[in-house]
C-alpha positions as CSV (number, residue, x, y, z in Angstrom):
1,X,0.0,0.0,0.0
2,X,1.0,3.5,-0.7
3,X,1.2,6.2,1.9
4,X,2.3,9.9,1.9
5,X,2.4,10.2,5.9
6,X,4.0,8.0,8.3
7,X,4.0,8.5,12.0
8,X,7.0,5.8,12.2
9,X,8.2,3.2,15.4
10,X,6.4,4.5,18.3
11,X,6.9,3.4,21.3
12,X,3.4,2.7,22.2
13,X,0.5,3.4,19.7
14,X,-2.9,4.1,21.9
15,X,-5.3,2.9,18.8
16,X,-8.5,3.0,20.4
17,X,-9.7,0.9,18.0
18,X,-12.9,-0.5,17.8
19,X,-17.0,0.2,17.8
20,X,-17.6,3.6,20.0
21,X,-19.0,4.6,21.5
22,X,-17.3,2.4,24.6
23,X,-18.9,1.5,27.3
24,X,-18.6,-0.3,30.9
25,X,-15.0,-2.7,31.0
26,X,-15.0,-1.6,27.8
27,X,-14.1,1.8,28.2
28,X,-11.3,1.1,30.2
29,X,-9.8,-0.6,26.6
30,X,-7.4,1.3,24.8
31,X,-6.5,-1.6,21.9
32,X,-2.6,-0.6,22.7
33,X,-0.3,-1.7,19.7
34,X,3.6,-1.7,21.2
35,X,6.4,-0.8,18.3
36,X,3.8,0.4,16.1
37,X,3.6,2.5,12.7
38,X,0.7,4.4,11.5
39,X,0.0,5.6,7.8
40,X,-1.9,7.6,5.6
41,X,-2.6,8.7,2.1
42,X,-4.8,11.6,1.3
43,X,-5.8,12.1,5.3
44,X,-6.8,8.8,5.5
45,X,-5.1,6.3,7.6
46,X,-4.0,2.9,5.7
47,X,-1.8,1.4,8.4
48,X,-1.8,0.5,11.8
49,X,0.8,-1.9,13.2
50,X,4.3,-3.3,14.4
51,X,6.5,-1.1,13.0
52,X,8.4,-4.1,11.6
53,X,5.6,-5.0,9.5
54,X,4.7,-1.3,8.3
55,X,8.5,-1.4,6.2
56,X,7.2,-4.5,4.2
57,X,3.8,-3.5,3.2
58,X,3.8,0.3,3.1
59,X,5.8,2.3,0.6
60,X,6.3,5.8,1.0
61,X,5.5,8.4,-2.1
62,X,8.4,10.4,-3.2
63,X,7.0,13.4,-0.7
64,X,6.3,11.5,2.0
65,X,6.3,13.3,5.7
66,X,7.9,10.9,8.3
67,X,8.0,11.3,11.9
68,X,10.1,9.3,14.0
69,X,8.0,8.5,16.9
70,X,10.7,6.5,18.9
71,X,10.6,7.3,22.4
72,X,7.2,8.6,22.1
73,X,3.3,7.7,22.2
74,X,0.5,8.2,19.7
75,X,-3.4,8.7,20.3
76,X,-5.9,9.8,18.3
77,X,-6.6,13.5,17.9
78,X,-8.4,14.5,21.2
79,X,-12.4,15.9,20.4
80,X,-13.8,18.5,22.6
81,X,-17.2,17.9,22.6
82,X,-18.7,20.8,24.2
83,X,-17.3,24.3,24.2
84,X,-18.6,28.2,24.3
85,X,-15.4,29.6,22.4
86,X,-17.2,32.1,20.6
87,X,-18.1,35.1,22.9
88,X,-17.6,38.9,23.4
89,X,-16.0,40.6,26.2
90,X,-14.2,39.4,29.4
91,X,-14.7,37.9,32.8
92,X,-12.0,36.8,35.0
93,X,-12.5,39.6,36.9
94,X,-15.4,37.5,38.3
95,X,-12.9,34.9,38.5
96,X,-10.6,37.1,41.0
97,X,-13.8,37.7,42.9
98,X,-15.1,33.8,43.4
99,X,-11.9,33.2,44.3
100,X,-12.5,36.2,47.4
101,X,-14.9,34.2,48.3
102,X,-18.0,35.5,46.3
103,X,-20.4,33.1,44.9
104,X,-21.9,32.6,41.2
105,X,-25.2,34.0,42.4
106,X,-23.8,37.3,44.1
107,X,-21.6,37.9,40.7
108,X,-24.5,37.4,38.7
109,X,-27.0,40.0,41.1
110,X,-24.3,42.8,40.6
111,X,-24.4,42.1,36.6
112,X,-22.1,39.7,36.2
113,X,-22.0,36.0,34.9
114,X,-24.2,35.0,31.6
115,X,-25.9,38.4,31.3
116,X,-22.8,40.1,31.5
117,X,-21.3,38.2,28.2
118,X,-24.1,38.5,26.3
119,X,-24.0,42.3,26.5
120,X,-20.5,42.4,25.1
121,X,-21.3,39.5,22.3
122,X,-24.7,41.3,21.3
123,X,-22.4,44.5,20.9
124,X,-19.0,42.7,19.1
125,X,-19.2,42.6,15.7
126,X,-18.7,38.9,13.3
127,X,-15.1,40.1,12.7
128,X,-14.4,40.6,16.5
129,X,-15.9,37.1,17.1
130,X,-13.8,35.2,14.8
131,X,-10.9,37.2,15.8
132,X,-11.2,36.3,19.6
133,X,-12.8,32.6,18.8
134,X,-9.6,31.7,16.6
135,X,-7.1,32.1,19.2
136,X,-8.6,30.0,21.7
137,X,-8.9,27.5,18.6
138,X,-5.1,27.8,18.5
139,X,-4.4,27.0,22.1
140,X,-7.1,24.3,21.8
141,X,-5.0,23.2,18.9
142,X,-2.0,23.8,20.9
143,X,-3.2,21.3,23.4
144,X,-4.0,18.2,21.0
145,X,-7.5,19.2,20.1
146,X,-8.6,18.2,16.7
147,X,-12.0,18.7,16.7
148,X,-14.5,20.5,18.6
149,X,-18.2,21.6,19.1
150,X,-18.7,24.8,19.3
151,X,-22.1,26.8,20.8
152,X,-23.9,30.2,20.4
153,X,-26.1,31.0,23.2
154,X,-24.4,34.1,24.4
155,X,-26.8,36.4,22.1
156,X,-30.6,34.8,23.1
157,X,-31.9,37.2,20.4
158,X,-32.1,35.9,16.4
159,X,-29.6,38.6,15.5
160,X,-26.9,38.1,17.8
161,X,-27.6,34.0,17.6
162,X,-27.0,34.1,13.5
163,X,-23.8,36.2,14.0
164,X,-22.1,33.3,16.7
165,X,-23.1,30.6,14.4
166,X,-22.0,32.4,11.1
167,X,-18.8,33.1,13.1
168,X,-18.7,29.2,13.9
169,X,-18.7,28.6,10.2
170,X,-16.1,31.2,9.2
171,X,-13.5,29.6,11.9
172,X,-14.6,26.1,10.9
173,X,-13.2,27.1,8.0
174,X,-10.3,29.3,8.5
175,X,-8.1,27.0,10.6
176,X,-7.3,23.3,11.2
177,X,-9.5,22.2,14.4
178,X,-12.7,20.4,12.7
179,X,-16.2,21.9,14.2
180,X,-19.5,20.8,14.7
181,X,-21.7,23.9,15.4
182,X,-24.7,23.8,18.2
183,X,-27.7,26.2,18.3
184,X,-28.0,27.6,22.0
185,X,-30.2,30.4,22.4
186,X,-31.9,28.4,25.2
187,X,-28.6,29.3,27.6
188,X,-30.3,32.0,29.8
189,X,-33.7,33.8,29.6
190,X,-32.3,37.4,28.8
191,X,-33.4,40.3,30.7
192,X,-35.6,41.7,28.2
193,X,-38.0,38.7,28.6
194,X,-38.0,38.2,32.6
195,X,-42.0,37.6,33.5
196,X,-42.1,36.3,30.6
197,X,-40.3,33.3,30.1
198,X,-42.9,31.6,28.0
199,X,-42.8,34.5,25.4
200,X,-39.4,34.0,24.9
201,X,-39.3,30.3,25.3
202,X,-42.0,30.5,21.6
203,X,-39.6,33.1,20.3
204,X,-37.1,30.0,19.8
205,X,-39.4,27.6,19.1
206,X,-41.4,29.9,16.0
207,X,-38.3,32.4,15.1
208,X,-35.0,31.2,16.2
209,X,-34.7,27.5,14.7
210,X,-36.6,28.2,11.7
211,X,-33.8,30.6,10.7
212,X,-30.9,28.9,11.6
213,X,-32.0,25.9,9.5
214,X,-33.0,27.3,6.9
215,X,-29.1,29.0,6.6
216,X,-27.9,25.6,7.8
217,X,-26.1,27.1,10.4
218,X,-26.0,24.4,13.4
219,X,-26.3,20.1,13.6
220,X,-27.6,20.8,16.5
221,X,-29.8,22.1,19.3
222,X,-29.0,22.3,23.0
223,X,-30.8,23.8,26.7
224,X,-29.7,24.4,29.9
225,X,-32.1,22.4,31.6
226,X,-31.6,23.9,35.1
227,X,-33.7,25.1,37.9
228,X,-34.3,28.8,37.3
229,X,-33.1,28.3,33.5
230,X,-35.5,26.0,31.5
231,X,-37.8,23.7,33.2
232,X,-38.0,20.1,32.3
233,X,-41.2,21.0,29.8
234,X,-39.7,23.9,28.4
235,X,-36.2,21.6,27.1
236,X,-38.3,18.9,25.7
237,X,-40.6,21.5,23.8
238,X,-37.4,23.6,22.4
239,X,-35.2,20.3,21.4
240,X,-38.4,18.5,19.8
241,X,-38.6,21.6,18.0
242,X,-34.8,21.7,17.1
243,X,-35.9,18.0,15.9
244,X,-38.4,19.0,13.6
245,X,-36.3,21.2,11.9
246,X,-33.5,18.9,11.2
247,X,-31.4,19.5,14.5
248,X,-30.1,16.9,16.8
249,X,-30.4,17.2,20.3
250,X,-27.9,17.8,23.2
251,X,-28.4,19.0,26.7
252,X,-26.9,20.9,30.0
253,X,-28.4,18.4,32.1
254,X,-28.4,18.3,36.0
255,X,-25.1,20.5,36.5
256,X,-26.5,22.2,40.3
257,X,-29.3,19.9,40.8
258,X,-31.2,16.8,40.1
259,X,-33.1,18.9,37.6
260,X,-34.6,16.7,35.4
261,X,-32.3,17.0,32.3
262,X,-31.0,13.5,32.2
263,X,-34.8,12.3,32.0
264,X,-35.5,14.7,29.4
265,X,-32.4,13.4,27.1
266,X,-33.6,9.8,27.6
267,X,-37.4,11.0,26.5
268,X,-36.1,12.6,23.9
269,X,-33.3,11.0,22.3
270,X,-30.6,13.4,22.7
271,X,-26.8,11.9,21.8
272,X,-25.7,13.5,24.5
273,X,-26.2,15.1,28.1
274,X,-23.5,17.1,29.9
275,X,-22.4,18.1,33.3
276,X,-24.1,15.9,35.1
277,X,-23.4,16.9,38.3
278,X,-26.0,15.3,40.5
279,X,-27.1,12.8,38.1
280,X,-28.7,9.8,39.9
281,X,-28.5,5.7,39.4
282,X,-32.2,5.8,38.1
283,X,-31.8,8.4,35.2
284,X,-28.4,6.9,34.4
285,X,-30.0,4.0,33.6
286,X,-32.5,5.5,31.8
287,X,-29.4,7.0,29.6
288,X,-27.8,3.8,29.5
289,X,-31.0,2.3,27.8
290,X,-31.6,5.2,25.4
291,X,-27.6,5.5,24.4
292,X,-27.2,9.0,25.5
293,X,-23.6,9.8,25.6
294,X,-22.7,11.5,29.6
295,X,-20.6,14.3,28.7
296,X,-18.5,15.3,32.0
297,X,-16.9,18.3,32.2
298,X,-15.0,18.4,35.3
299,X,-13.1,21.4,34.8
300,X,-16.2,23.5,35.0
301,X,-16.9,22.0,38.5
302,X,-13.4,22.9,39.3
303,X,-12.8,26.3,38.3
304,X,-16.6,27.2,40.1
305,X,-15.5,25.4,43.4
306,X,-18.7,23.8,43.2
307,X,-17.2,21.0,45.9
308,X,-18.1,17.9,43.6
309,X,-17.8,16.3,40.4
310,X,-20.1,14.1,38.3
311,X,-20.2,10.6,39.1
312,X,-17.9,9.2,35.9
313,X,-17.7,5.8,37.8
314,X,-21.4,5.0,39.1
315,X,-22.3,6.3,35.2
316,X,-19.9,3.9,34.0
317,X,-20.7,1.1,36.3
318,X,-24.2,1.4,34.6
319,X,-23.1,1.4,31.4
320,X,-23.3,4.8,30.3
321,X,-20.9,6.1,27.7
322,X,-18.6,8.7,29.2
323,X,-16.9,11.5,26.9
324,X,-15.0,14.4,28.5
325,X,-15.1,18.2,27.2
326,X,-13.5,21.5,28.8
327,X,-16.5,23.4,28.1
328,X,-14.3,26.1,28.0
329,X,-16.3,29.6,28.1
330,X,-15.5,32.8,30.1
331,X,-17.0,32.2,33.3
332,X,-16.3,28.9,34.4
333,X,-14.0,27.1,32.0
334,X,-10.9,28.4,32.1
335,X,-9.1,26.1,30.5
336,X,-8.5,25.0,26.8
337,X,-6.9,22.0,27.6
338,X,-8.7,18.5,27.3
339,X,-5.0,16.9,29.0
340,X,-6.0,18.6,32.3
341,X,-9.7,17.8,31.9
342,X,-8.2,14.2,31.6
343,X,-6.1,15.1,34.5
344,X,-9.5,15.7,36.8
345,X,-11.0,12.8,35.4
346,X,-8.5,10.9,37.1
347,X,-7.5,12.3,40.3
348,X,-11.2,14.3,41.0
349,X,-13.8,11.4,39.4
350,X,-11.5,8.2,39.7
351,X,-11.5,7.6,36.2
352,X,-8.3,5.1,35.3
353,X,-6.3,7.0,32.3
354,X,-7.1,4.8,29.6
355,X,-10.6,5.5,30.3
356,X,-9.8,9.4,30.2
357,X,-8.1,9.0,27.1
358,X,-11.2,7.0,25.7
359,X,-13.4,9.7,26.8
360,X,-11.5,11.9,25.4
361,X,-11.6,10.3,22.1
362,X,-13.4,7.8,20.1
363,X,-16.7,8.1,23.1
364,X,-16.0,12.1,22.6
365,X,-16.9,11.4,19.0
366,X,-19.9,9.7,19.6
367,X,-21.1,12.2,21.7
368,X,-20.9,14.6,18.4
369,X,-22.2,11.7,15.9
370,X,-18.4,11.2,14.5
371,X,-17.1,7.5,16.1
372,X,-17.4,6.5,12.4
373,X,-14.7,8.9,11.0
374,X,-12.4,10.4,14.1
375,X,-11.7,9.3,17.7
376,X,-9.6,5.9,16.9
377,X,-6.4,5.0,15.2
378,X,-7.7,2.7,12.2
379,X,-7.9,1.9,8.3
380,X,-10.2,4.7,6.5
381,X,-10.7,7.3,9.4
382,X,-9.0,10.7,9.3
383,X,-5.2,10.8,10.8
384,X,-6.1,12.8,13.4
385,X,-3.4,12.2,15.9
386,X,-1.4,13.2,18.9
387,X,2.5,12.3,19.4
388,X,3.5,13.0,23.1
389,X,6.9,12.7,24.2
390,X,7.0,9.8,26.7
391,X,4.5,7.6,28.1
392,X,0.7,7.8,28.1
393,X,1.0,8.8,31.5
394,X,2.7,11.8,30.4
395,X,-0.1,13.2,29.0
396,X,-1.8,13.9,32.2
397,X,1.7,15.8,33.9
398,X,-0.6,19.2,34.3
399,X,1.3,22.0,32.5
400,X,4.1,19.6,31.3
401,X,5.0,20.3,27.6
402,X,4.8,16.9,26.4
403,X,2.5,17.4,23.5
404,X,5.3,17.1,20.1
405,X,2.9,16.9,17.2
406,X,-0.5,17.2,16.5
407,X,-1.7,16.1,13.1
408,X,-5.2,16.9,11.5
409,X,-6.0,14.6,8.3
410,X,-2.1,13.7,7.6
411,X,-0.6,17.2,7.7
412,X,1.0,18.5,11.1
413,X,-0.8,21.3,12.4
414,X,0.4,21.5,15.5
């Protein structure tokens, strides 16, 4: 076979090979190859194997780039499947000030919190939005991230909603990190519509999805389904909606409370539900049976201090499929990096590490719908790939620069 990319000799090659998404033992299952080559032609991988056995059957095209892995491991491109990159304006002030001692709710009766970004996104312009949205993409990119999802939500009016998703598709195309866009106007009821919610609520429903799919702007539709954000009723009526209209559903489900997200997902299909928080055994097994993907984003529990983090192990004990995301987003996700989120997965949800890498991968794809193309090392998916220096364990050394290449579709990017 022919190839015109060659990640050559690694040490250890962390395939993650195999029907995702993963769940129970399963997960735990990295399909490690020791020695091991991998090639592609045209993006597309064509070999994974001994090293030994990659010089007999592969020959290289007169152009072919070859990276000598020895000493090093490769895993698949990492997926972040649930971000807020795009935004307006700045908060770590608020950031100083939880860290004072000042909670979420005191931040956000002063003006702070959601209401606060959506002010400055409502008043940046499409330019400004790509602008700030491609340099996090670049320290996402930085960090081994190869695809992502990407939300609006920080406009909750049809004008400022179109603008983040049109920004979505100008980044998606501008730089290397694949993205799968998520219509979110159902983050926050904004202040114009306080008293009434429901009036808002049918604003998304009749105005808001009509027009993004009709421009094709989003795969898919999410709610914060949240006491004092959208009731149970109020997610199932905006995401069946999202439904009709050719958008799949995902949801912020019990992140400060047993809210009732988690049901809702199961009732109404959605691929995946996120946070998590104070998800129970009941509704996990509801999840279980309806294959809806638990999305954990631990690094949003840490940089709130909310004391706790979702329960990745009774989830997977049920036999829930677990990704992990940074939601990264200027209040509460501070980070870009899914290597620390895998880091907290392991030391703050007692995940083992092949299990954080696996979440991080080919179960992160399945929470976006893309296990068939990205999140494993195998014949005829994309080479999306990460080659650390070291061992897998290395990967999770917080702030250690261990990351040596990052490759999108056979071409380092990174």
């Amino acid at each position: 076979m022919t190839a015109d990319f060659l990640i050559h000799d690694a040490d250890l090659v962390a395939t993650c090979a195999g029907p995702g998404p993963r769940v129970g033992a399963a997960q735990n299952n990295i399909s490690p190859v020791a020695n091991a080559s991998v090639a592609g032609l045209d993006g597309r991988i064509v070999f994974v194997g001994a090293a030994a056995d990659c010089d007999h059957v592969v020959t290289l095209t007169p152009a072919a780039k070859v990276i000598d892995a020895h000493g090093c491991t490769v895993v698949p491109g990492f997926i972040d499947p649930h971000t807020h990159l795009v935004f307006g304006g700045d908060r770590r002030e608020e950031l100083r000030r939880r860290l004072g001692g000042a909670t979420y709710a005191e931040i956000a009766a002063d003006g702070g919190g959601i209401v606060k970004t959506v002010a400055a996104t409502r008043a940046a312009s499409e330019h400004d939005l790509v602008e700030s949205g491609r340099a996090r993409l670049a320290d996402m990119l930085a960090f081994g991230t190869t695809t992502a999802e990407a939300k609006s939500g920080y406009g909750l009016d049809l004008v400022t909603e179109l603008r983040m998703l049109r920004a979505i598709r100008t980044l998606a195309a501008g730089q290397p990190i694949e993205l799968t866009a998520t219509f979110m106007a159902a983050h926050e009821v904004p202040v114009e519509y306080r008293g009434r919610r429901a009036d808002y609520v049918r604003l998304i429903i009749d105005d808001m999805i009509p027009a993004v799919a009709s421009e094709g702007l989003a795969e898919w539709c999410d709610v914060f389904c949240e006491t004092g954000v959208f009731t149970p009723g109020e997610s199932q009526a905006i995401l069946e909606a999202g439904q009709r209209h050719g958008l799949k559903s995902r949801i912020h489900a019990d992140e400060l409370g047993l809210s009732g997200g988690a049901a809702v997902a199961a009732k109404v299909g959605a691929r995946s539900a996120d946070h998590l928080i104070f998800v129970d055994q009941p509704h996990a097994q509801l999840m279980a049976e309806r294959g809806v993907v638990a999305t954990l984003l631990p690094a949003a529990a840490f940089f709130l201090k909310l004391g706790r983090f979702a329960p990745a192990r009774m989830l997977i004990d049920q036999g829930v499929a677990v990704a992990l995301a940074t939601d990264l987003n200027p209040g509460g996700g501070f980070t870009t990096s899914m290597p620390f989120v895998m880091s907290l997965a392991c030391f703050g949800m007692n995940m083992t590490l092949e299990e954080s890498l696996v979440a991080a991968t080919i179960n992160a794809a399945a929470a976006i719908d893309r296990a068939g193309t990205i999140g494993s090392l195998e014949p005829g998916k994309q080479l999306d790939a990460v080659v650390i220096n070291g061992a897998l364990a290395d990967l999770i050394r917080v702030g250690a620069p261990v990351i040596r290449h990052v490759v999108k579709r056979g071409r380092i990017v990174g």
